[in-house]
N, CA, C, O and CB atoms as a CASP TS submission, in Angstrom:
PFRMAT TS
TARGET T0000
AUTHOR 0000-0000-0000
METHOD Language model
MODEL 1
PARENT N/A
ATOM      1  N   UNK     1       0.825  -1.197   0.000  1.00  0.00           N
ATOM      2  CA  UNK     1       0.000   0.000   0.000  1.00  0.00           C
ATOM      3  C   UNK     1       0.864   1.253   0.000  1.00  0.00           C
ATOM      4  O   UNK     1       0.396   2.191  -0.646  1.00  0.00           O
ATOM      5  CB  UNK     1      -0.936   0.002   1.205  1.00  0.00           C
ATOM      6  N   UNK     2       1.906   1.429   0.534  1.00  0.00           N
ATOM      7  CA  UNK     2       3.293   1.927   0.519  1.00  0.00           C
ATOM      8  C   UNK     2       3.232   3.113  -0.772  1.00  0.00           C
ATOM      9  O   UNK     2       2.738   4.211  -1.031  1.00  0.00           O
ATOM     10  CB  UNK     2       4.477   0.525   0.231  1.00  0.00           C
ATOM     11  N   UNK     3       4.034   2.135  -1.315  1.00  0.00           N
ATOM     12  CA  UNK     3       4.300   2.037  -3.294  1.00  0.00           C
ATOM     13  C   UNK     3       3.008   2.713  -3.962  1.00  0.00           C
ATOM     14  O   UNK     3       3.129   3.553  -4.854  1.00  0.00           O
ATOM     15  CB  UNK     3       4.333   0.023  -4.088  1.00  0.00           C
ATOM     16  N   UNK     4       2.038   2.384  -3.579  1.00  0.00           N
ATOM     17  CA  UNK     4       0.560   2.675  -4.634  1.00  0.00           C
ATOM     18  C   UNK     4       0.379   4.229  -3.896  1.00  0.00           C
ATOM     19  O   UNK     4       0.082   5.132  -4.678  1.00  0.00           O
ATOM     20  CB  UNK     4      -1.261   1.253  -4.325  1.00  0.00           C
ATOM     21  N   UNK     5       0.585   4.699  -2.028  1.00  0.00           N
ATOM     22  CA  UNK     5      -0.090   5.876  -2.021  1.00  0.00           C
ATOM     23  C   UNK     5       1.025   6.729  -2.472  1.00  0.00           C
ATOM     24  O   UNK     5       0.667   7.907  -2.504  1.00  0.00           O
ATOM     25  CB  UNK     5      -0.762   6.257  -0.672  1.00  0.00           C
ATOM     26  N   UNK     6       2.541   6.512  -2.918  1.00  0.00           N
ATOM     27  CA  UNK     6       3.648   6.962  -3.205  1.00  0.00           C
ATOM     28  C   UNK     6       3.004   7.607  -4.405  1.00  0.00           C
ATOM     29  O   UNK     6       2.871   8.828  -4.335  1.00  0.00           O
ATOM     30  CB  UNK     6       4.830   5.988  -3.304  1.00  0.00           C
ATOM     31  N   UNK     7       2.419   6.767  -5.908  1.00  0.00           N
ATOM     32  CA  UNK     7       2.462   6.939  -6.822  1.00  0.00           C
ATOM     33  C   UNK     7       0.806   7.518  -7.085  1.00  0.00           C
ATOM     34  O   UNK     7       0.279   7.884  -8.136  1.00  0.00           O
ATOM     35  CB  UNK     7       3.100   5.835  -7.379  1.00  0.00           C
ATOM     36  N   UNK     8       0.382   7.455  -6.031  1.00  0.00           N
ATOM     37  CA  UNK     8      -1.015   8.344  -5.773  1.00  0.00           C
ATOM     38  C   UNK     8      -1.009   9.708  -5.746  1.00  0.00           C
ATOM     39  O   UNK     8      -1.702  10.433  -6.461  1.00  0.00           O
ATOM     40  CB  UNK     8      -1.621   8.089  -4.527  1.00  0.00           C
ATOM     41  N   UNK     9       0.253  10.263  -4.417  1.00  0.00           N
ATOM     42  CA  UNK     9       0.094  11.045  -4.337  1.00  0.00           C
ATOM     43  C   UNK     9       1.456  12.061  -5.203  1.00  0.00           C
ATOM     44  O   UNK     9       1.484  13.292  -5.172  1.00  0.00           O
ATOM     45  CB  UNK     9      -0.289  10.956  -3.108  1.00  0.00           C
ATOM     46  N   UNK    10       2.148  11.472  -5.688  1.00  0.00           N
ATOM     47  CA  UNK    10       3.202  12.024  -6.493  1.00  0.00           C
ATOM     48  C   UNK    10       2.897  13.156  -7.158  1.00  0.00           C
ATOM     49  O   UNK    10       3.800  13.992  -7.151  1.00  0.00           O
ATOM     50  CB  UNK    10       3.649  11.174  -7.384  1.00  0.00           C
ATOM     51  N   UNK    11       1.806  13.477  -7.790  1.00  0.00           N
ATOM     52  CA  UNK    11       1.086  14.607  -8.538  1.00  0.00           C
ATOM     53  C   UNK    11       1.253  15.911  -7.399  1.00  0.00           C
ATOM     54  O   UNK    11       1.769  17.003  -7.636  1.00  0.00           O
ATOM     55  CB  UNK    11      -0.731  14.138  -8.922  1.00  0.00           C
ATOM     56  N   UNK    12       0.796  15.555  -6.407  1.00  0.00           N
ATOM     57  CA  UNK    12       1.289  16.443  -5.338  1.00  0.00           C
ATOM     58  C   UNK    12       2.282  16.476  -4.528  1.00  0.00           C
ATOM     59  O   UNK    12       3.013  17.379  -4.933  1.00  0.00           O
ATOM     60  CB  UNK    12       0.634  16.544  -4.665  1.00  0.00           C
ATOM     61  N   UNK    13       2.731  15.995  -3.598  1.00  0.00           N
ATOM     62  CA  UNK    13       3.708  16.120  -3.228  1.00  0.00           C
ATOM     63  C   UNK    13       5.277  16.174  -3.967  1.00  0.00           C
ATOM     64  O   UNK    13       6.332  16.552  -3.457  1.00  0.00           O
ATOM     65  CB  UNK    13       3.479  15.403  -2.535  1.00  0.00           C
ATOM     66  N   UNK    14       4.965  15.530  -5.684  1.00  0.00           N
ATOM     67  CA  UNK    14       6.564  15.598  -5.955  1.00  0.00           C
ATOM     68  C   UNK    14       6.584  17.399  -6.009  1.00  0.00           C
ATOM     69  O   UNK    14       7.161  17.902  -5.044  1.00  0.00           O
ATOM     70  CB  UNK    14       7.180  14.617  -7.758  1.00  0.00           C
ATOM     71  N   UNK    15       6.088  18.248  -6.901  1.00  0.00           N
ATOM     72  CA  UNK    15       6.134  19.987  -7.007  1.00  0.00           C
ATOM     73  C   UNK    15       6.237  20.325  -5.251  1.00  0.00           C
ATOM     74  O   UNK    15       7.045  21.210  -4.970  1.00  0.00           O
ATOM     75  CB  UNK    15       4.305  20.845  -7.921  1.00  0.00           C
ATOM     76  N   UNK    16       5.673  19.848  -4.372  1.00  0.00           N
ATOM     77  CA  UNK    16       6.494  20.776  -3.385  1.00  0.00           C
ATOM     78  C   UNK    16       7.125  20.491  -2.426  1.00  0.00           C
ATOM     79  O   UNK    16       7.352  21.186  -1.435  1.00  0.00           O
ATOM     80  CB  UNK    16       5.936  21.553  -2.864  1.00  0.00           C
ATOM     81  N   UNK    17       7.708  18.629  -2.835  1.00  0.00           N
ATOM     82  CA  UNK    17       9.115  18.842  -2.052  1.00  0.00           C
ATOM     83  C   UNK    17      10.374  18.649  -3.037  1.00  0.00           C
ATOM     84  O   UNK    17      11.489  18.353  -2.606  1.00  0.00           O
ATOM     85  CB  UNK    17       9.267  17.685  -0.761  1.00  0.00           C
ATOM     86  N   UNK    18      10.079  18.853  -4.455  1.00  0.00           N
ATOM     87  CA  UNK    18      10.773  19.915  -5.111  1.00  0.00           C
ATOM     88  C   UNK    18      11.010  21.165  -4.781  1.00  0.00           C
ATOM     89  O   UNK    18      12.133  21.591  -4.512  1.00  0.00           O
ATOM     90  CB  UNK    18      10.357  20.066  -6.022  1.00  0.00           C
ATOM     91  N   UNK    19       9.891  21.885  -4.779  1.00  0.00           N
ATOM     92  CA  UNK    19      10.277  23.066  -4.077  1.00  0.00           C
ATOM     93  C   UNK    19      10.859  23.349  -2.992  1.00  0.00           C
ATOM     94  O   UNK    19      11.558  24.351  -2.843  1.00  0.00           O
ATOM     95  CB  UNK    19       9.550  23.591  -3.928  1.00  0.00           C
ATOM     96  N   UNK    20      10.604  22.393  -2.015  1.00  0.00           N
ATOM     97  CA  UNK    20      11.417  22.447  -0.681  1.00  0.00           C
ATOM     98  C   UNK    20      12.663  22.419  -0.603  1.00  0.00           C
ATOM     99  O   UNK    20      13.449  23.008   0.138  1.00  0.00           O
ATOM    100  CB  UNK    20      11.181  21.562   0.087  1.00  0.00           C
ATOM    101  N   UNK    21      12.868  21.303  -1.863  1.00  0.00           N
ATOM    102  CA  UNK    21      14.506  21.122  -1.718  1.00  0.00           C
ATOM    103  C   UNK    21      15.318  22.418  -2.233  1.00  0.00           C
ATOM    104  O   UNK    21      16.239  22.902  -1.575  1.00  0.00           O
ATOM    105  CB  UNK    21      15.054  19.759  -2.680  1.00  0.00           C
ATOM    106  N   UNK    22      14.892  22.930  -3.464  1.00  0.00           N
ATOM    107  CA  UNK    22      15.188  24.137  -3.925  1.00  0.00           C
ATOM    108  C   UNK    22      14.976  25.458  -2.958  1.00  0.00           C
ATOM    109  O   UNK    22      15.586  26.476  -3.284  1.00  0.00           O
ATOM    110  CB  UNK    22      14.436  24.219  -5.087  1.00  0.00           C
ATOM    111  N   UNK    23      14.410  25.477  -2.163  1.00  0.00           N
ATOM    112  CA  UNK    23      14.421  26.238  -0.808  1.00  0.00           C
ATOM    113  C   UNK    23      15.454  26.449   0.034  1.00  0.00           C
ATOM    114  O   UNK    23      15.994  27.458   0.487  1.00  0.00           O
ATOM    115  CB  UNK    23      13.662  25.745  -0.037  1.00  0.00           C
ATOM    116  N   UNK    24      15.711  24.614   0.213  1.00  0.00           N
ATOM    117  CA  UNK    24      17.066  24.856   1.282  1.00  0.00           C
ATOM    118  C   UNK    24      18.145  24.813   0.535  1.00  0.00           C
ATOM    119  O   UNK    24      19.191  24.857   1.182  1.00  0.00           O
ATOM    120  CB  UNK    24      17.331  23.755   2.478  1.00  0.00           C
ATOM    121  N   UNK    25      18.255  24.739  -0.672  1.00  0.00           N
ATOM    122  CA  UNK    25      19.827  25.144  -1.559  1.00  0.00           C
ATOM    123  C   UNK    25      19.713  26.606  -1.740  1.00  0.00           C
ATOM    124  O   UNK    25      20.741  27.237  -1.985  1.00  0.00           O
ATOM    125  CB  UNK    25      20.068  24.358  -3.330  1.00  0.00           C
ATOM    126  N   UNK    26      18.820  27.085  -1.667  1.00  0.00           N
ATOM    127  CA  UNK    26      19.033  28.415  -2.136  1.00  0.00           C
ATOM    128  C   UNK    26      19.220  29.243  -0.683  1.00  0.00           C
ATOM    129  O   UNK    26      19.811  30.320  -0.595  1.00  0.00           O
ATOM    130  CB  UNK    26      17.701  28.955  -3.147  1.00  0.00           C
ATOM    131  N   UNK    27      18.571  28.492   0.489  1.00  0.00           N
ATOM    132  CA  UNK    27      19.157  29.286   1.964  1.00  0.00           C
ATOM    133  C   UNK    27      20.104  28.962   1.849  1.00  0.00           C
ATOM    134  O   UNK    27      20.731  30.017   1.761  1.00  0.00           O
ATOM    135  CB  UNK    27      18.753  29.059   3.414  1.00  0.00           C
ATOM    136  N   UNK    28      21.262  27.637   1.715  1.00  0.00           N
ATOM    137  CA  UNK    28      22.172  26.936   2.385  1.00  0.00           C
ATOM    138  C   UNK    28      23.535  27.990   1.361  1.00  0.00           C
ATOM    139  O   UNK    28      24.746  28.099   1.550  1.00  0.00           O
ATOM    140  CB  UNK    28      21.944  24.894   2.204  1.00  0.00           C
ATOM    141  N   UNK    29      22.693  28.553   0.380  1.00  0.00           N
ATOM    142  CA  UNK    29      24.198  29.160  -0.633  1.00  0.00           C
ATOM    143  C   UNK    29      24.393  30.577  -0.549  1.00  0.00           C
ATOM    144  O   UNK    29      25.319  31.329  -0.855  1.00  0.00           O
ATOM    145  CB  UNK    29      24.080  28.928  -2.428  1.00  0.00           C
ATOM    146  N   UNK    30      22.966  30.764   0.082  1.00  0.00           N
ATOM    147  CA  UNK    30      23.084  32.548   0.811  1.00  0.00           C
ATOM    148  C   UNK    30      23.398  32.504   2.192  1.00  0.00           C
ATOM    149  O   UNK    30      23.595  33.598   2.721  1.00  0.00           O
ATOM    150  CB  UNK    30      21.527  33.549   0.809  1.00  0.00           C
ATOM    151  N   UNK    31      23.513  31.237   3.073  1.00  0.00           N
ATOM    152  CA  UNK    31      24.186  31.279   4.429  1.00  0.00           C
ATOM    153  C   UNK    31      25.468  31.324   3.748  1.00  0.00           C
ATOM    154  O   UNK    31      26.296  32.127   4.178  1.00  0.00           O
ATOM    155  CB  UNK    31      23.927  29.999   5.580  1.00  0.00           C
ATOM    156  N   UNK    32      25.715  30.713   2.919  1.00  0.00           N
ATOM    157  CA  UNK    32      27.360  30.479   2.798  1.00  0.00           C
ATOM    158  C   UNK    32      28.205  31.552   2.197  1.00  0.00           C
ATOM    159  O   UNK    32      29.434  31.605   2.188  1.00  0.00           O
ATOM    160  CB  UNK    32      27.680  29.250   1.912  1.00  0.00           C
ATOM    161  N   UNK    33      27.187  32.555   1.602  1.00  0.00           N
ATOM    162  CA  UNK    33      27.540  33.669   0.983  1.00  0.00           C
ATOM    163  C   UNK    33      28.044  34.783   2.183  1.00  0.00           C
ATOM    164  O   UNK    33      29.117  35.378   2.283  1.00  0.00           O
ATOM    165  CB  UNK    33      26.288  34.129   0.080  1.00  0.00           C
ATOM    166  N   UNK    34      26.694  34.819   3.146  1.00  0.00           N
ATOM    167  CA  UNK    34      26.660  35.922   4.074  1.00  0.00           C
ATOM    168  C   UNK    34      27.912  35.310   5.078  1.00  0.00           C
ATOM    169  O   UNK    34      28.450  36.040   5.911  1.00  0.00           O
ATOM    170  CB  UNK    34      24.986  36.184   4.850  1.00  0.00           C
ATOM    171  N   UNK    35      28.175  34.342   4.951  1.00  0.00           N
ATOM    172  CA  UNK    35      29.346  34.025   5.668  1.00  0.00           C
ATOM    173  C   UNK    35      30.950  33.849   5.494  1.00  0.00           C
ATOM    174  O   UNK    35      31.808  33.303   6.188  1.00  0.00           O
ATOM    175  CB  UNK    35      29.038  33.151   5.993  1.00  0.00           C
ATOM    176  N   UNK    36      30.971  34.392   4.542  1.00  0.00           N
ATOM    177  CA  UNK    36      32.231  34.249   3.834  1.00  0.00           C
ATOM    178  C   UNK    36      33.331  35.457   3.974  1.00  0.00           C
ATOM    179  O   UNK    36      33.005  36.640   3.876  1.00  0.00           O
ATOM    180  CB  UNK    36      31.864  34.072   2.376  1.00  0.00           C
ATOM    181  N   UNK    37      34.405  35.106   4.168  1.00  0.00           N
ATOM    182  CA  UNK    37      35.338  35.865   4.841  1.00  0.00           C
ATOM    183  C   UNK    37      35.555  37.148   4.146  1.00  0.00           C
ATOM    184  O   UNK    37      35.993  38.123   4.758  1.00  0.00           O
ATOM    185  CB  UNK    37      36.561  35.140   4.998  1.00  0.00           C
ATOM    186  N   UNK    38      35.284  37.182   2.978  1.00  0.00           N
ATOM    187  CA  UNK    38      35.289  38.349   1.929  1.00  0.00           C
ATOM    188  C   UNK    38      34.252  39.240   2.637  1.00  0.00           C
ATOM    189  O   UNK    38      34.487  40.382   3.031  1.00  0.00           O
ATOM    190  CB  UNK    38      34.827  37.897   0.242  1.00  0.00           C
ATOM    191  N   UNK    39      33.047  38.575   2.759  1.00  0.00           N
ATOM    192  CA  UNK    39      31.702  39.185   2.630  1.00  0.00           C
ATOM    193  C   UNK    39      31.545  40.295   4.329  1.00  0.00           C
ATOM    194  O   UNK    39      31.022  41.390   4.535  1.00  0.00           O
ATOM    195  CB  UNK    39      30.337  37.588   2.454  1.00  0.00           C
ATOM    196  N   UNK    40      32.329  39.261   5.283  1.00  0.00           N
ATOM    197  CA  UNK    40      32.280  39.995   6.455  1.00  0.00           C
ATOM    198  C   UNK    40      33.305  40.756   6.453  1.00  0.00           C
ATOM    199  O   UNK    40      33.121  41.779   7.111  1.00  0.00           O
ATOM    200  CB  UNK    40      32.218  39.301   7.583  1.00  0.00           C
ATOM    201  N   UNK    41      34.380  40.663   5.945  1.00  0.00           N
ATOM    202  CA  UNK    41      35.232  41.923   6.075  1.00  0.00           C
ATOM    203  C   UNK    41      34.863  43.064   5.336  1.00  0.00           C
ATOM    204  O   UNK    41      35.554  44.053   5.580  1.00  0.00           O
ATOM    205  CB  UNK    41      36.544  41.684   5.712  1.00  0.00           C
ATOM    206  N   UNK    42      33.994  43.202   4.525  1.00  0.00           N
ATOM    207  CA  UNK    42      33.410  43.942   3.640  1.00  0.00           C
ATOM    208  C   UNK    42      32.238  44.794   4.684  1.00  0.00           C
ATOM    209  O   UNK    42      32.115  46.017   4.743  1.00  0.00           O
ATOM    210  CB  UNK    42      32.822  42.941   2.359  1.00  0.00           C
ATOM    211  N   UNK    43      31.561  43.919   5.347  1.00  0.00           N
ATOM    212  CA  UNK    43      30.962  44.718   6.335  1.00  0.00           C
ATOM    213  C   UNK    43      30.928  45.576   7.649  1.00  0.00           C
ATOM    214  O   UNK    43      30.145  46.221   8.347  1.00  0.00           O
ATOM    215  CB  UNK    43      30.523  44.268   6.468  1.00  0.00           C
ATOM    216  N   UNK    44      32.543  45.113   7.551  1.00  0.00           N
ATOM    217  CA  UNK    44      33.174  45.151   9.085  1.00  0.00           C
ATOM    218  C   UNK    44      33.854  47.131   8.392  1.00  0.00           C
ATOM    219  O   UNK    44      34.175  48.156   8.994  1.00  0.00           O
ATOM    220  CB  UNK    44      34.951  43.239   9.618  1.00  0.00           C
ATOM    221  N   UNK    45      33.790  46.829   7.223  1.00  0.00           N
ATOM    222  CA  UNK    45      34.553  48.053   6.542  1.00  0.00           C
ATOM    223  C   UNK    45      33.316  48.840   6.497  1.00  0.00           C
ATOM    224  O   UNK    45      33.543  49.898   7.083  1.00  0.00           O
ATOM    225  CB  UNK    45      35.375  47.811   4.947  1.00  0.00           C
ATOM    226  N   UNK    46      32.398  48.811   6.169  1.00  0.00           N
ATOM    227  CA  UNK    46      30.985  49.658   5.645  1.00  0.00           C
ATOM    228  C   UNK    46      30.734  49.488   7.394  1.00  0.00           C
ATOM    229  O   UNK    46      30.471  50.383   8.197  1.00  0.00           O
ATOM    230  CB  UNK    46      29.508  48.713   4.137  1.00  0.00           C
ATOM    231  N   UNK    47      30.827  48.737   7.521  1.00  0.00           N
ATOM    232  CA  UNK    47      30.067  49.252   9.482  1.00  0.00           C
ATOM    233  C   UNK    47      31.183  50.575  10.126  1.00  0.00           C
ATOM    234  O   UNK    47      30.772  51.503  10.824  1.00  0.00           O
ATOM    235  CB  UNK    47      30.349  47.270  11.169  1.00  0.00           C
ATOM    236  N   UNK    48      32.545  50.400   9.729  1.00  0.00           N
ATOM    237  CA  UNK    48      33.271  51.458  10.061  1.00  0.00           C
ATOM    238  C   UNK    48      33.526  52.678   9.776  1.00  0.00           C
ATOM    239  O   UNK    48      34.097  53.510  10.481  1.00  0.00           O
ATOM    240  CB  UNK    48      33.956  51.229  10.044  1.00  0.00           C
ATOM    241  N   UNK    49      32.940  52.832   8.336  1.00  0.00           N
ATOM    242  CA  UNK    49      32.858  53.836   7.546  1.00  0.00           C
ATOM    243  C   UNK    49      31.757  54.557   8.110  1.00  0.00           C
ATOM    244  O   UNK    49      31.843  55.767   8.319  1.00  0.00           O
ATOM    245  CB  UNK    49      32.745  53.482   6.183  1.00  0.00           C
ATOM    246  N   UNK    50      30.399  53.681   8.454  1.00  0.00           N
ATOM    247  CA  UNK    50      29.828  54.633   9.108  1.00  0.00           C
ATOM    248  C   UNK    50      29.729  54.703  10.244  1.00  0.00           C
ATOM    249  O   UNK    50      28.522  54.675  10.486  1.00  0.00           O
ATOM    250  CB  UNK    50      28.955  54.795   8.834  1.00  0.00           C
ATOM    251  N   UNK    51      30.344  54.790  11.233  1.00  0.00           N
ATOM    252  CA  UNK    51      30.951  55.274  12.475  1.00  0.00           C
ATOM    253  C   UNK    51      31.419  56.511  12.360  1.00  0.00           C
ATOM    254  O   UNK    51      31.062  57.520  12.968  1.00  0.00           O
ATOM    255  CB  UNK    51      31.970  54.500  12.937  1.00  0.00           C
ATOM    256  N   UNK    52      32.638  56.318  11.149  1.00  0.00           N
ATOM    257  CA  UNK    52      33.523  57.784  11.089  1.00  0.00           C
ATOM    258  C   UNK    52      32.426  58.581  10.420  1.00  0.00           C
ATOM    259  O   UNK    52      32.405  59.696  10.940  1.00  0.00           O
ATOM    260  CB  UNK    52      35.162  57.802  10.068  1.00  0.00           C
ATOM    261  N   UNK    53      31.644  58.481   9.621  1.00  0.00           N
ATOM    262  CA  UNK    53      30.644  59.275   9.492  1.00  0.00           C
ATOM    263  C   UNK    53      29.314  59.726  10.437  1.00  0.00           C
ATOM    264  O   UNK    53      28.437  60.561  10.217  1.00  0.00           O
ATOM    265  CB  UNK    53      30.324  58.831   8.555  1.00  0.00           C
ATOM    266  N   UNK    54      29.478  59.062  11.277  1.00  0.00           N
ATOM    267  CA  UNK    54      28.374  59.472  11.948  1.00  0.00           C
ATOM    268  C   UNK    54      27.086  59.119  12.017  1.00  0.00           C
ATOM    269  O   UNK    54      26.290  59.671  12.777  1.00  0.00           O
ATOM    270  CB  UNK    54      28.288  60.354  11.758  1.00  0.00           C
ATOM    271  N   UNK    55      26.834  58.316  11.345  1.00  0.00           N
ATOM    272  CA  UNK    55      25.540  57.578  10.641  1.00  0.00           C
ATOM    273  C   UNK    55      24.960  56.421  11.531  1.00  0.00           C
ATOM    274  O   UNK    55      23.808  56.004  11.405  1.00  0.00           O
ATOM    275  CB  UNK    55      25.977  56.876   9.137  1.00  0.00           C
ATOM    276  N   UNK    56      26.212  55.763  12.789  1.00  0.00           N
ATOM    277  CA  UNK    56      25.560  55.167  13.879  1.00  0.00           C
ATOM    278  C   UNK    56      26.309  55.537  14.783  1.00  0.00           C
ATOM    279  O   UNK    56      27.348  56.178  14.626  1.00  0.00           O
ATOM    280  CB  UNK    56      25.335  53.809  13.890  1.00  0.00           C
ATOM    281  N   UNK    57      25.778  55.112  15.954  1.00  0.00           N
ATOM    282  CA  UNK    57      26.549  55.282  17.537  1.00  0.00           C
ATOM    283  C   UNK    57      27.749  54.685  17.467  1.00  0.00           C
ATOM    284  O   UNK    57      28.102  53.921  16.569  1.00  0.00           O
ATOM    285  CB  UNK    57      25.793  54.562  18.862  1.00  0.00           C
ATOM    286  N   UNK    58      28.569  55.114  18.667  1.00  0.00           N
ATOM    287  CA  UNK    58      29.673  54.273  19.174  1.00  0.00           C
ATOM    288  C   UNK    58      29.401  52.420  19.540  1.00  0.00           C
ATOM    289  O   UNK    58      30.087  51.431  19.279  1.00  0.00           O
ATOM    290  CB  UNK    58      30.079  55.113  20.591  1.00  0.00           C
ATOM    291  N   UNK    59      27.850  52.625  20.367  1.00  0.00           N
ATOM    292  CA  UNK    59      27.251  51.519  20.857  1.00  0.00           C
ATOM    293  C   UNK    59      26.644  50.521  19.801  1.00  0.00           C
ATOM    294  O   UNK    59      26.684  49.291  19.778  1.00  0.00           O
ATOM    295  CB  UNK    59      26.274  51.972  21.749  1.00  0.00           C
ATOM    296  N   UNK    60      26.177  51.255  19.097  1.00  0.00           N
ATOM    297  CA  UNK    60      25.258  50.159  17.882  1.00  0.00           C
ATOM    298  C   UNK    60      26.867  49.850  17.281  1.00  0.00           C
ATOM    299  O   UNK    60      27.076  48.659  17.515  1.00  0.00           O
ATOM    300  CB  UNK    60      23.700  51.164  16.322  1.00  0.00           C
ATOM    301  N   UNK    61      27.920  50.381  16.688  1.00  0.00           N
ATOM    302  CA  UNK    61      29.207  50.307  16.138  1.00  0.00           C
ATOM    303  C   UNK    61      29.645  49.092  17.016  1.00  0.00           C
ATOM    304  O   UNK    61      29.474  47.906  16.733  1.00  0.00           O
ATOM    305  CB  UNK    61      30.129  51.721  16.243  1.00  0.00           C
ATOM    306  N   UNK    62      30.138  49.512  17.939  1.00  0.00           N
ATOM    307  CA  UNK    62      30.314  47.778  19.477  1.00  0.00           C
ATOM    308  C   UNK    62      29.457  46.803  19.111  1.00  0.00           C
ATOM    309  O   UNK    62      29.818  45.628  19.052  1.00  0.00           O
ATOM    310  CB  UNK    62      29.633  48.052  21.516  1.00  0.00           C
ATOM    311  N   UNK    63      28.163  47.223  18.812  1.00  0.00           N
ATOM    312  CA  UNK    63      27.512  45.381  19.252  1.00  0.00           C
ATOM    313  C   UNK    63      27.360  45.026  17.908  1.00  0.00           C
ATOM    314  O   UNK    63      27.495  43.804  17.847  1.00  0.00           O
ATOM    315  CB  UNK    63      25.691  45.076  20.259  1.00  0.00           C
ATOM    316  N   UNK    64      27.054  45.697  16.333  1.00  0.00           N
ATOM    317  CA  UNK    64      27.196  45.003  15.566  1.00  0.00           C
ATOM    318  C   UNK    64      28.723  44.558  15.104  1.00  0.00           C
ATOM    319  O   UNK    64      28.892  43.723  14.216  1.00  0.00           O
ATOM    320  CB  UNK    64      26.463  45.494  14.797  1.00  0.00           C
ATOM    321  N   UNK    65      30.132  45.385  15.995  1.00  0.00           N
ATOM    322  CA  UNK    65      30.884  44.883  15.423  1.00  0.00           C
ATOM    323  C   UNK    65      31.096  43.284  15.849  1.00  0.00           C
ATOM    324  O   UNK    65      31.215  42.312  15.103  1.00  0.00           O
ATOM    325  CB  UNK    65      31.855  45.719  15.506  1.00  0.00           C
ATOM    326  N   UNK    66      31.102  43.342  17.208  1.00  0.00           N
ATOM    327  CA  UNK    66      30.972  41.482  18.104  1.00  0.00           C
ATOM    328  C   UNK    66      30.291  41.014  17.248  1.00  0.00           C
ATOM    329  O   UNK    66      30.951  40.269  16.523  1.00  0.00           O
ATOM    330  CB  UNK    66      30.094  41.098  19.778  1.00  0.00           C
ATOM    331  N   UNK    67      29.065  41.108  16.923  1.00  0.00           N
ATOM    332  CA  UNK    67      28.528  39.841  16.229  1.00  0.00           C
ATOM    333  C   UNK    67      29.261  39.489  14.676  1.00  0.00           C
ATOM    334  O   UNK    67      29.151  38.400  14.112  1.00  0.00           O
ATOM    335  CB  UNK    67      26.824  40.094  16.023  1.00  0.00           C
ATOM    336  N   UNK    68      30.035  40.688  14.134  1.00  0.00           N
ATOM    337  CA  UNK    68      30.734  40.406  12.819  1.00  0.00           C
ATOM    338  C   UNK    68      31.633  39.286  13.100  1.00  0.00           C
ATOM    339  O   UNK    68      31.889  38.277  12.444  1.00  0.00           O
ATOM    340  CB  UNK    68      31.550  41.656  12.227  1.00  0.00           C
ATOM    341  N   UNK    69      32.150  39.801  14.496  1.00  0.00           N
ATOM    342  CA  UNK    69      33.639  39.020  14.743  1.00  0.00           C
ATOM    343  C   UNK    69      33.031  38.034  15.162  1.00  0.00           C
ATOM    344  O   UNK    69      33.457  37.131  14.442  1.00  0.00           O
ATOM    345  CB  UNK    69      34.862  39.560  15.790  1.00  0.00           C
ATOM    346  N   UNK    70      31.947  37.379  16.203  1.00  0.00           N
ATOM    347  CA  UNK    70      32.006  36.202  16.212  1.00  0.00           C
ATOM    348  C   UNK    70      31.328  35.221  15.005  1.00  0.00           C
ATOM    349  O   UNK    70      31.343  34.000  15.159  1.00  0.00           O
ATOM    350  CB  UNK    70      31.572  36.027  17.369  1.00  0.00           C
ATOM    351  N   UNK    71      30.812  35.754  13.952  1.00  0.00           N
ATOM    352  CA  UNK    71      30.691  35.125  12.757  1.00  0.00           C
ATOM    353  C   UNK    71      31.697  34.801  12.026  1.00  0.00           C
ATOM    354  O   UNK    71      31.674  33.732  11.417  1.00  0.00           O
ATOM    355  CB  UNK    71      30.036  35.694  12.083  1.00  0.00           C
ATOM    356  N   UNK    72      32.649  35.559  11.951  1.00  0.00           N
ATOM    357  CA  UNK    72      34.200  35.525  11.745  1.00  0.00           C
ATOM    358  C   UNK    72      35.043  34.275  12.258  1.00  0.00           C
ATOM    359  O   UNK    72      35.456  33.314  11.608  1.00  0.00           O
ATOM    360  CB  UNK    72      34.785  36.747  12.464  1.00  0.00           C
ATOM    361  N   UNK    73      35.157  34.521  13.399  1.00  0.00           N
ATOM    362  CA  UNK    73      35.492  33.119  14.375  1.00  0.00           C
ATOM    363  C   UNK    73      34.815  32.016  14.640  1.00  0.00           C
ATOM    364  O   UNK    73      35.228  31.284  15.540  1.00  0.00           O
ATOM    365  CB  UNK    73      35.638  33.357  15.554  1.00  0.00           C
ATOM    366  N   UNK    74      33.322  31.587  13.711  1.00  0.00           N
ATOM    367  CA  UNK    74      32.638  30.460  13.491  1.00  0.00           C
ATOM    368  C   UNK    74      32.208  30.437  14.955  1.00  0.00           C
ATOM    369  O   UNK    74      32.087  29.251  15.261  1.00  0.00           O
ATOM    370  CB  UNK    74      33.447  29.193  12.848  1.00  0.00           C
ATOM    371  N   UNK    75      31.867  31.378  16.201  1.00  0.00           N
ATOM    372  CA  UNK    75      31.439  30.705  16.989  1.00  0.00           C
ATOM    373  C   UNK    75      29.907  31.086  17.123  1.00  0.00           C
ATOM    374  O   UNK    75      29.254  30.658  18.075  1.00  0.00           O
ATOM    375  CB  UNK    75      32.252  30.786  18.061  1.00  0.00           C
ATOM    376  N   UNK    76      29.383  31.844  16.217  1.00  0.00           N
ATOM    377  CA  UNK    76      28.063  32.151  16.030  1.00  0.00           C
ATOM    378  C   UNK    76      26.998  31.039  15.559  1.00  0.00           C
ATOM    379  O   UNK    76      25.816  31.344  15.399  1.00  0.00           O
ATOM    380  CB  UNK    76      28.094  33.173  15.133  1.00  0.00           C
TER
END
């Protein structure tokens, strides 16, 4: 009975855990993007730039820089 509701319900379920799977490749390659050593030093530069400009606090500057760095150091 297995096999038969497999090929029962295939009409539906194959389109959306197709889609599902295509879901988590497309999170799993933008985690890997937003995590990439290029990508955070790039932000660590634009987060500093606007500091010296003025555009955030000293404080918001501190806590988003920690979380750069511990994404940096994989312990995030």
């Amino acid at each position: 009975m297995g096999v038969l509701r497999s090929l029962l319900t295939l009409p539906v379920k194959g389109p959306v855990n197709g889609t599902l799977w295509v879901a988590r490749k497309v999170e799993e390659a933008a985690t890997k993007e937003q995590n990439a050593p290029g990508t955070l030093r790039k932000a660590l530069a634009n987060l500093e730039r606007q500091l010296l400009s003025g555009e955030i606090s000293e404080e918001a500057y501190d806590e988003a820089e920690t979380k750069i760095l511990l994404r940096i150091r994989g312990l995030e």
